[in-house]
C-alpha positions as MATLAB code, in Angstrom:
seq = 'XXXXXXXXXXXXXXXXXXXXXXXXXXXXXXXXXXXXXXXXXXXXXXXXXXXXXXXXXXXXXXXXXXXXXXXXXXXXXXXXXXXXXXXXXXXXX';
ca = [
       0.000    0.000    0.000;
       1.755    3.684   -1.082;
       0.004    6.831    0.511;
       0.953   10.050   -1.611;
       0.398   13.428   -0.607;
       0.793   16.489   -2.529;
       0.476   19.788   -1.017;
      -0.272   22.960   -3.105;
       0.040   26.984   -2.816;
      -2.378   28.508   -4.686;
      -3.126   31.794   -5.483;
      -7.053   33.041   -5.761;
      -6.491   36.426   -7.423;
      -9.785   37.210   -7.703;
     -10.869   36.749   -4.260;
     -12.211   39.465   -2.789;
     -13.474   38.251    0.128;
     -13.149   34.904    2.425;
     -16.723   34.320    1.297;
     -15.439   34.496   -2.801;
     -12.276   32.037   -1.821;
     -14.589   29.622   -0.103;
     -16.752   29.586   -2.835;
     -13.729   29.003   -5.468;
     -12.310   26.354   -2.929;
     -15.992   24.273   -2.430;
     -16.070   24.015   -6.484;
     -12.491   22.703   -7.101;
     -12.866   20.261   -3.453;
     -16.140   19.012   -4.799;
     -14.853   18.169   -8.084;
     -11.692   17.008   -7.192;
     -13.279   14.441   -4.809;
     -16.661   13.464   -7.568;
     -13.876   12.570   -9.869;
     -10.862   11.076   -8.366;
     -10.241    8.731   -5.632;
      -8.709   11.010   -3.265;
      -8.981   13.047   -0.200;
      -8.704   16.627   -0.127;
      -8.515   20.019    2.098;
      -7.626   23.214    2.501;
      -4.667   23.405    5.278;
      -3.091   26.605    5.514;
      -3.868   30.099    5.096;
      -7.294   30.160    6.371;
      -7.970   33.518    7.330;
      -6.415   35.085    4.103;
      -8.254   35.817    0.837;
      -6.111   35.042   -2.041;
      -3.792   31.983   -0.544;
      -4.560   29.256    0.180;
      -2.753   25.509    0.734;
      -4.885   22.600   -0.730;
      -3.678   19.080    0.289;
      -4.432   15.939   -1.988;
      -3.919   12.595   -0.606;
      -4.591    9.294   -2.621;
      -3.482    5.293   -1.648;
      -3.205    2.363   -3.667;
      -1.911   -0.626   -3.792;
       1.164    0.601   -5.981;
       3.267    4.009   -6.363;
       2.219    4.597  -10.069;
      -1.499    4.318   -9.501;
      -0.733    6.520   -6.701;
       1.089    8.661   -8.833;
      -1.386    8.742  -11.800;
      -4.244    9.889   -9.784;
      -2.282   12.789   -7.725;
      -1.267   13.917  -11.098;
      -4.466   14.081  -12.747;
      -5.973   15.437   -9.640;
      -3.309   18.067   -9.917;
      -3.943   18.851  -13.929;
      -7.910   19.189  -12.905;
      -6.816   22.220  -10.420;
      -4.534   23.589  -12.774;
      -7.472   23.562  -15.370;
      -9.426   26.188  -13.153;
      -8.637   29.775  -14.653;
      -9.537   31.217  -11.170;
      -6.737   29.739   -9.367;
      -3.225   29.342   -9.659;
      -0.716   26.726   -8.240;
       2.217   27.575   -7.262;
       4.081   25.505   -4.918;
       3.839   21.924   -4.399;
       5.575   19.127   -2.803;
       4.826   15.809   -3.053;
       5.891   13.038   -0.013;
       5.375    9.670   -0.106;
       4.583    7.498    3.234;
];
């Protein structure tokens, strides 16, 4: 069994508001999670409007299925216009 995490910055620039990031956030979470088996959250930079830290976790029974859906889970964010990844690291448990 391979665990793989993959923690993203992200950048909301048209977030005006807490309300307006959650509301960005919920869409991407919801999809992420209809679409892929993985588990995902925000976990850093609450309290600010255009950051945020969004943490993807997905287990299988082997590192490249592992690795294929964190990838694709990462393409699907990076195909929202309203967001931008920055940062991410990747660990493996």
């Amino acid at each position: 069994m391979v665990v793989g995490l993959a923690a993203c910055e992200c950048i909301i620039y048209d977030a005006h508001s807490l309300k307006e990031k959650r509301a960005v956030l919920q869409r991407i979470i919801t999809r992420l999670k209809q679409k892929f088996n993985v588990s995902v959250s925000e976990v850093d930079h609450h309290d600010v409007w255009q950051r945020t830290t969004i943490a993807v976790a997905a287990v299988s029974a082997s590192k490249v299925a592992t690795e294929r859906e964190l990838h694709n889970a990462l393409k699907m964010i990076d195909s929202f216009p309203e967001i931008e990844r920055t940062i991410t690291n990747i660990e493996w448990l």
